[in-house]
C-alpha positions in Angstrom: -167.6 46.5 38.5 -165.9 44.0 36.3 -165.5 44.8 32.8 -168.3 43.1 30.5 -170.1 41.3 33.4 -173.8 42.0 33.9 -173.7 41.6 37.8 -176.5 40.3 40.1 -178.1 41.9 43.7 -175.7 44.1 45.5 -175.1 41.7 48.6 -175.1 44.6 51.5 -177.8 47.0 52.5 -175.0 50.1 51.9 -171.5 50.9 50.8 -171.2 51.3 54.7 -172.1 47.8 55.4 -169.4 46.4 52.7 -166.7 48.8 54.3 -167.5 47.4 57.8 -167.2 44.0 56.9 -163.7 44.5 54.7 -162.5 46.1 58.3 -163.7 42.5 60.0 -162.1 40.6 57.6 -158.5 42.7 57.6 -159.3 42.3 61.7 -159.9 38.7 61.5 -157.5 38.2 59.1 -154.4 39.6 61.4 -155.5 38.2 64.2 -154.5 34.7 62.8 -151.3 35.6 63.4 -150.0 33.1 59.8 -148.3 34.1 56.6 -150.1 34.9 53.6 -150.1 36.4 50.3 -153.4 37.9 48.5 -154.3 38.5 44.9 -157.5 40.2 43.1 -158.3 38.6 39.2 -161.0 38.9 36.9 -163.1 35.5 36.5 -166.2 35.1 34.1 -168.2 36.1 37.1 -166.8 38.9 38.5 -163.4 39.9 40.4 -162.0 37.3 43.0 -159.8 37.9 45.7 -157.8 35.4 47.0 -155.6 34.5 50.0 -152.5 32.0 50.1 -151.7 31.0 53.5 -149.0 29.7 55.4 -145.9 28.0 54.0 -145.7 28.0 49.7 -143.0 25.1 50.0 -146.1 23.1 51.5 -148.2 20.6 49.9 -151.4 23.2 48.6 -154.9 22.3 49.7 -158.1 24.2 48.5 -160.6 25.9 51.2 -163.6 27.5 50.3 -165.9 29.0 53.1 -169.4 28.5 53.8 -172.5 30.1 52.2 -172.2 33.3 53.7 -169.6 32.7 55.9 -166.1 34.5 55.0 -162.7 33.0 54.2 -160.9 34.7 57.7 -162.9 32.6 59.9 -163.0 29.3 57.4 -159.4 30.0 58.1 -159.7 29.8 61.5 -161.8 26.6 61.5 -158.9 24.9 59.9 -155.7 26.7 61.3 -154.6 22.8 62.2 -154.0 22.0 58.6 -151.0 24.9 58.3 -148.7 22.8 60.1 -148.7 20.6 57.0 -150.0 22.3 54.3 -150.2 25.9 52.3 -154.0 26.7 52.4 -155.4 28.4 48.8 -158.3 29.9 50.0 -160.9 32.2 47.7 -163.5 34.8 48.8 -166.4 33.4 47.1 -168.2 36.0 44.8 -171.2 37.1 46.3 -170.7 36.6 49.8 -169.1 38.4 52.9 -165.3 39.2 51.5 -163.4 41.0 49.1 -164.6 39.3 45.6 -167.0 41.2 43.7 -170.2 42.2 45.9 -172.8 40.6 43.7 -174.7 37.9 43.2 -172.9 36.3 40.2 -173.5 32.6 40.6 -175.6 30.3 40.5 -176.1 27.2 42.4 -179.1 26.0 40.5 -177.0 26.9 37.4 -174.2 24.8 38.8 -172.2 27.3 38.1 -169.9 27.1 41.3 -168.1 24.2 39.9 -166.9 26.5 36.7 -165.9 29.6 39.1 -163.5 27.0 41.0 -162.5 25.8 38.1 -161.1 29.6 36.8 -159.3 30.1 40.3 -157.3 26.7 40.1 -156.4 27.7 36.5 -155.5 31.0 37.6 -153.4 29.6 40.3 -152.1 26.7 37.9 -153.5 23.9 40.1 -154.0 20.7 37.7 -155.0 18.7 40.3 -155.6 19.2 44.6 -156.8 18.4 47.9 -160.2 20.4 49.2 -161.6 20.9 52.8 -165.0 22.1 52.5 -168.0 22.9 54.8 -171.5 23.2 54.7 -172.6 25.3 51.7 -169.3 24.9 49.9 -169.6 21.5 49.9 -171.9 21.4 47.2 -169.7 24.2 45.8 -167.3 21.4 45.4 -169.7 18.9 44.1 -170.6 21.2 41.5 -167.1 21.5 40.4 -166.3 17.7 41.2 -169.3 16.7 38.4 -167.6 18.7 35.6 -163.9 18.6 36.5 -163.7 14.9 38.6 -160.0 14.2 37.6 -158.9 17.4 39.1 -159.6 16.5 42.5 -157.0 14.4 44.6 -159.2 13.9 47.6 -161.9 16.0 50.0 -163.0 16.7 53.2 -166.7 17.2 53.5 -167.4 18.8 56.7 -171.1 19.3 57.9 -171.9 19.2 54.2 -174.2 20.6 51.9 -174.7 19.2 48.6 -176.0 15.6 49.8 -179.1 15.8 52.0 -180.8 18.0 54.5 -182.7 18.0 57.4 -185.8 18.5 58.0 -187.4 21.9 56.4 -189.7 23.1 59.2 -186.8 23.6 62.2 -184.5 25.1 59.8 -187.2 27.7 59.1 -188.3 27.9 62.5 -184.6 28.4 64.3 -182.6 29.6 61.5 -184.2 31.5 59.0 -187.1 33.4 60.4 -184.2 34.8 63.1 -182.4 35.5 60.2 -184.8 37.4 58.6 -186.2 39.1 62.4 -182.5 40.0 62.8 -181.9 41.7 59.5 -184.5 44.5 60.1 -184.3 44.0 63.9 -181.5 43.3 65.7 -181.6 42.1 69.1 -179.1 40.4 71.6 -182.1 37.6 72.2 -182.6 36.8 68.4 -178.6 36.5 67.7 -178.4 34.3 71.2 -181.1 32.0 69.5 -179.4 31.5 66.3 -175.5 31.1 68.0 -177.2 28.3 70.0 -178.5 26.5 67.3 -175.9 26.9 65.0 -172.9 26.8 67.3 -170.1 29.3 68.5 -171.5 29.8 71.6 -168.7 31.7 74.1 -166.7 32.9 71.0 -166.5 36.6 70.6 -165.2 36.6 67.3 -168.5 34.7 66.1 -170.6 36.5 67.9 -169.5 39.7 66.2 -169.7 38.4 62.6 -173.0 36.7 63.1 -174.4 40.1 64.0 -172.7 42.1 61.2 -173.0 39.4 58.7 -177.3 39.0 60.0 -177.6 42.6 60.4 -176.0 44.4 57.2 -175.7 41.6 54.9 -178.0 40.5 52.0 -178.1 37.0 53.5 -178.1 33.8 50.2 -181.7 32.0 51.3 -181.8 30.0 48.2 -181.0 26.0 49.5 -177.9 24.8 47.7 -178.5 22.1 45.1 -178.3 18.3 46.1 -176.6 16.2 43.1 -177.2 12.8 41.9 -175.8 9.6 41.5 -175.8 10.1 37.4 -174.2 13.7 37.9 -171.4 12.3 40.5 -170.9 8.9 38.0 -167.0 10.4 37.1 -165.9 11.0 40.3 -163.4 8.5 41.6 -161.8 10.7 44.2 -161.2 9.8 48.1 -164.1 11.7 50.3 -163.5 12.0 53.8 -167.4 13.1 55.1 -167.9 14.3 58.4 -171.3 15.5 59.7 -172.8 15.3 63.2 -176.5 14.1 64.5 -176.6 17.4 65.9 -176.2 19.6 62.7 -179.9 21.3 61.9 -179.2 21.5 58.6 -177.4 18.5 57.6 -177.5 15.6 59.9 -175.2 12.7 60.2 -177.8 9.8 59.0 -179.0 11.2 56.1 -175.9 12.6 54.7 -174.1 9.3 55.4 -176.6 7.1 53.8 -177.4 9.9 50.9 -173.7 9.6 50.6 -173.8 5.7 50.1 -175.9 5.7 47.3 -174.4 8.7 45.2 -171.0 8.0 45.4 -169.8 5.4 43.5 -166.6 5.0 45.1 -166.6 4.3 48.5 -166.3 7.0 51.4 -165.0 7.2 54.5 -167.3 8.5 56.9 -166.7 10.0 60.2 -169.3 11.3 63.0 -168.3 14.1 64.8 -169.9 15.6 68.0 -170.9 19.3 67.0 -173.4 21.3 66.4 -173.6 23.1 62.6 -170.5 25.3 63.9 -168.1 23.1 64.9 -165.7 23.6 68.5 -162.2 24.6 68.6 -161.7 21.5 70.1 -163.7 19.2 67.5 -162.1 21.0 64.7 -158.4 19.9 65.9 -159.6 16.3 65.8 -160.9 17.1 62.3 -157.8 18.4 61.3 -155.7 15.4 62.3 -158.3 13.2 60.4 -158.4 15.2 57.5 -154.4 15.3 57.5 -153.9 11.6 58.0 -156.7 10.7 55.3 -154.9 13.2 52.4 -151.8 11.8 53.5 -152.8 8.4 53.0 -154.6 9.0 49.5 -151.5 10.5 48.5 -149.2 7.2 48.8 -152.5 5.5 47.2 -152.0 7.7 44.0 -148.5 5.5 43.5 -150.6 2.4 43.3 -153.7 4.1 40.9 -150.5 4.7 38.1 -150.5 3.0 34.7 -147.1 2.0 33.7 -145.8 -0.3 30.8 -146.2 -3.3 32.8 -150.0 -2.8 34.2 -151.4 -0.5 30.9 -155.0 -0.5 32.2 -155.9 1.9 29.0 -155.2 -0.6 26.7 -158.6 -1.6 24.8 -159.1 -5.3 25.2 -158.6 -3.8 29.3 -161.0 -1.0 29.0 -163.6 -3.0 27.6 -163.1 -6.1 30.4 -162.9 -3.6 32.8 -166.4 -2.5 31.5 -168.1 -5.7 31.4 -166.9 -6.6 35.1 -168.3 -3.0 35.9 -172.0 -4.0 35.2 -171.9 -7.6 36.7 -170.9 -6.2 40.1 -172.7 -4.5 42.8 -170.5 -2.7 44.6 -166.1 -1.9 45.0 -165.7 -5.5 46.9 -167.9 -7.5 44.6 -165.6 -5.8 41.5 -162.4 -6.7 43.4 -163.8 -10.0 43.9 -164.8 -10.5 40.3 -161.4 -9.2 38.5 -159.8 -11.8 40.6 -161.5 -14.4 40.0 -161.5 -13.8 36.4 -157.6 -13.6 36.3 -157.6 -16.7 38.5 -159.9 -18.7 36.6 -160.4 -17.9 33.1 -156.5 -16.6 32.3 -154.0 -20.0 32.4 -151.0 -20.1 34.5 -148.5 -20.4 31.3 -146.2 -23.3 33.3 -149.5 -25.0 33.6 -150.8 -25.3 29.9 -146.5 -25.4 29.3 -147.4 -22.1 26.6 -145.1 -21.3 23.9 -146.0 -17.3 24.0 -144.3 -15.6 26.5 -146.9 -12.9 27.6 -144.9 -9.7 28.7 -147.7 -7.5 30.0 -151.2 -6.9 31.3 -152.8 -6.0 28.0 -150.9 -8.9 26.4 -151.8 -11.7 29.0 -155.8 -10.9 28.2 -155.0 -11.2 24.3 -153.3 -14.5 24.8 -155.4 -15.8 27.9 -152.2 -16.7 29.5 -149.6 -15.5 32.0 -147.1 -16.4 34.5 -148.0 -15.1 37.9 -146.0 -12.1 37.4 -147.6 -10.8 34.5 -151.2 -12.3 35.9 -150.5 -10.4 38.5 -150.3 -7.2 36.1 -153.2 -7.7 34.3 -155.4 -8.0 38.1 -153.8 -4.7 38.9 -154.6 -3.3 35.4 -158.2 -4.2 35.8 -158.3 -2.8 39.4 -156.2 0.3 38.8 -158.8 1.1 35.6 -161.6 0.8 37.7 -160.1 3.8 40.6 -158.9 0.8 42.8 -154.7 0.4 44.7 -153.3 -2.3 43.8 -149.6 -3.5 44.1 -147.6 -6.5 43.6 -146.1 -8.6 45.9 -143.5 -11.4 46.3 -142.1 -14.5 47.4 -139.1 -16.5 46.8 -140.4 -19.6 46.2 -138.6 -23.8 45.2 -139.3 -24.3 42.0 -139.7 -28.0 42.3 -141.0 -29.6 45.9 -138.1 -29.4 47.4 -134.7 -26.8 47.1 -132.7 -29.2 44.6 -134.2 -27.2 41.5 -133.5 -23.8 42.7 -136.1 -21.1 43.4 -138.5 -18.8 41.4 -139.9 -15.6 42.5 -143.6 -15.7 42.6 -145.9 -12.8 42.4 -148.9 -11.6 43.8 -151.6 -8.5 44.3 -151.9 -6.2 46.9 -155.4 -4.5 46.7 -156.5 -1.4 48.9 -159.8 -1.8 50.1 -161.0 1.7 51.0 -164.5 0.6 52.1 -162.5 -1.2 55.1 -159.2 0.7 55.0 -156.9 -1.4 54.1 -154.5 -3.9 52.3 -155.5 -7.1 51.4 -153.4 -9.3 49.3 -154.9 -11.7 46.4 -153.2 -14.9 44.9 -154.3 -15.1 41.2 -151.7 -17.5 40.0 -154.7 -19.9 39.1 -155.5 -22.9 41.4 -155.0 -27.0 40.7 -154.8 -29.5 42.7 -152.1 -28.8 44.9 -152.6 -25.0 45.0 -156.3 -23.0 46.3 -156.3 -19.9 46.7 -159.1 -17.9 47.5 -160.6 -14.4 47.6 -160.9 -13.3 51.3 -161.2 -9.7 53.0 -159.8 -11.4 56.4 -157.2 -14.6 56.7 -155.1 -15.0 53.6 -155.8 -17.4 51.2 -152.9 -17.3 48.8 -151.4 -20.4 46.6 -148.5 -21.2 48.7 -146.8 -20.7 52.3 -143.8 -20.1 53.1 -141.5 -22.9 54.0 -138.8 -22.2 56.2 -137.1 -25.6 55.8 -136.3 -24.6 52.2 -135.4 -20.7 52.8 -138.3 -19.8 50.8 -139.6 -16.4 51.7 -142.6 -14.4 51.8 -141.4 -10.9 51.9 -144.9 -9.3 52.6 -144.0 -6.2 50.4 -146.1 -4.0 48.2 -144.8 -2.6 45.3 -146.0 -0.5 42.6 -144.5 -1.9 39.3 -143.6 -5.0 38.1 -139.8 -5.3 38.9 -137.3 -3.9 36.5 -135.6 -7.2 36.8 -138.5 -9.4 36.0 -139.3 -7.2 32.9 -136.0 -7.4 31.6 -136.3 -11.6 32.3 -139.9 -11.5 30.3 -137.8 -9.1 27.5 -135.3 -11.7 26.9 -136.9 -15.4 27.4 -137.7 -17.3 24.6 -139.5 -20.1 26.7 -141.7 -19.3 29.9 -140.6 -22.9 31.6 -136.6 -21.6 31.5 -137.5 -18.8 33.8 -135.2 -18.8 36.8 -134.8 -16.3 39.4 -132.8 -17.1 42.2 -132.1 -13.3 43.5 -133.3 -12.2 46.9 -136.2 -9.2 47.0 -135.6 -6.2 49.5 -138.5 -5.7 51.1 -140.9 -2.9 50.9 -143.4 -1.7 53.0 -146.8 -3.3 53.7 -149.4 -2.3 56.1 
């Protein structure tokens, strides 16, 4: 018993029952046949026990198994991920495992969210990845409304936490078996509830399903479904994957309960699996899940504030704000900030300016920009708002023709996560010989690429304004002296 902790209900019918499940979990455990380190520490709701697996010189991602499920098989579910990642992976208190035996938390409570919150500190994690299932998915969400900017990006996998299905089948296939199985155990209940839930033909399920049913104090109490207003902070990437077939939580409702919630985008993903999802299906899962965190991760370069785009400035908090409540969704904000840059901020050659605007913050103060620094301030208000966005170039004439050298010209990348991908913007500002337009298919920038004059759209996306064009802006005394006749290497652009 921890020390100064009032705990809750014992969670096994007898000390026998705890010690047979410790010996499936060592079992299990082994059998994996992976690395791993463990550790026991005192939280504010009881003892934890903890498991780090597979390489510690790998990227770290957060697992938390289901509602009375138990970390070993969890582990199992996503062995795929080890190949690329070192798995932190906690015995939830409460429920079959090695962290305190007792009914500590509480979901209604939303106290989940504050437990994960003490293991990440404990393991000093500022900020990770998490693959969740089922119940722990709105173990997550708990800990995603009071900690949002600690999350990199998720998995939700068959989740809890969003919607359910419909009440009577649930207490019809699942929890009356349950409850049969708990007094009386018998190989035709425990075939009933494998075939609902899935695991069918593997031993290893099998066997926990009957210990876990049959010795165990099973949690009953539905996991708490959150709300748009309690999810408002969280920005992070969600990867959801649920099937049609899930009792508990299918596909539809999740998905469109998802939609409405969330006030980022997510990327959602139907799988074809019962509640319990194959071997087979969770190898697909895996890849996903790997090539979605991997993905988010080379986003994070383009989500930074740096001198050039400095999206916390005031006047850019506040725009970012008042663009916020005029638009209806991620592609009508995108849409909005540029145009806004486009129309109402003046190209600085244009209105032939006298203040040389040096940054994002500064171009809004002074309502005018070249497109380099325009270009900074659509990134700024994209950025603030939990959207990529880059900067890209072309080497450009500065007259009609090459006898008046060349200029480099900037532009926005912007990462549309709703569609999944890059898109690029023009917000120079249009006249009568340039329209560009906003566009989520063909390109509508302010100027091609002539080949006859060596000009060159390099089709790059960068995360900063160049060092060399922020030493230019430094120096210039007069916007219209500005030449650049350097060649950009290119970067990458997908």
């Amino acid at each position: 018993m921890s020390k100064g902790i009032k705990n809750g209900k014992f969670v096994y019918k007898n000390q026998d029952s705890l010690n047979k499940m410790h010996a499936f979990y060592d079992k299990t455990l082994a059998s994996l046949g992976v690395p791993y380190s463990e550790e026991n520490f005192e939280t504010s709701f009881g003892q934890t026990h903890c498991l780090l697996v597979g390489d510690k010189d790998k990227p770290r991602i957060c697992t938390i198994h289901g509602g009375n499920g138990i970390t070993t098989l969890n582990l199992k579910l996503f062995l795929p991920l080890l190949k690329d990642f070192c798995i932190l992976a906690p015995d939830v208190i409460g429920m079959p495992g090695k962290s305190a035996p007792y009914r500590n938390i509480s979901s209604r409570k939303d106290q989940y969210g504050l437990w994960i919150n003490e293991v990440l500190n404990h393991y000093g994690e500022e900020k990770i990845s998490f693959v969740v299932s089922s119940y722990s998915s709105a173990m997550f969400l708990s800990f995603a409304k009071y900690y949002p900017q600690r999350v990199s990006s998720a998995l939700l996998l068959v989740p809890s936490g969003i919607a359910h299905g419909p009440i009577l089948p649930m207490l019809g296939k699942m929890v009356v078996p349950f409850i049969k199985y708990y007094s009386k155990p018998s190989e035709k209940t425990l075939d009933a509830v494998i075939e609902t839930m899935g695991g069918k033909g593997d031993e290893t399920w099998r066997e926990f399903f009957d210990l876990m049913m049959s010795s165990y104090k099973m949690e009953m109490k539905p996991p708490k479904e959150y709300s748009k207003k309690e999810m408002a902070a969280f920005k992070a990437p969600l990867l959801i994957m649920a099937s049609q077939k899930d009792i508990f939580f299918p596909a539809d409702r999740v998905f469109a309960k998802a939609r409405k919630i969330f006030t980022e985008p997510v990327t959602t993903v139907e799988i074809d699996s019962k509640h319990l999802p194959s071997d087979e299906v969770m190898v697909e899962v895996c890849e996903r899940a790997k090539e979605f965190f991997e993905m988010n991760e080379n986003l994070s370069e383009y989500l930074k504030e740096t001198s050039s785009i400095n999206f916390s400035h005031p006047l850019i908090v506040a725009k970012i704000k008042e663009l916020q409540e005029k638009s209806e969704s991620q592609i009508d904000y995108i849409k909005n900030a540029y145009e806004f840059v486009r129309d109402k901020i003046t190209h600085s050659w244009d209105v032939k300016a006298t203040v040389v605007s040096k940054n994002a913050a500064e171009v809004l103060e002074n309502g005018t920009g070249i497109c380099w620094t325009k270009s900074c301030l659509l990134a700024a208000l994209l950025r603030g708002n939990g959207i990529p966005s880059g900067i890209s170039y072309q080497k450009l004439t500065r007259a009609d023709d090459d006898s008046d050298g060349y200029i480099i010209h900037a532009l926005n990348t912007v990462y549309v996560s709703e569609l999944q991908k890059w898109i690029r913007l023009d917000a120079r500002g249009n006249k009568a010989t340039v329209h560009a337009e906003f566009s989520l298919e063909e390109e509508k920038l302010a100027f091609p690429a002539r080949e006859q004059y060596s000009e060159i759209d390099y089709h790059d996306n960068n995360s900063d304004l160049d060092k060399r064009l922020i030493k230019i802006l430094n120096e210039v005394d007069v916007v219209m002296n500005i030449r650049t006749d350097f060649d950009f290497k290119i970067s990458h652009f997908k």
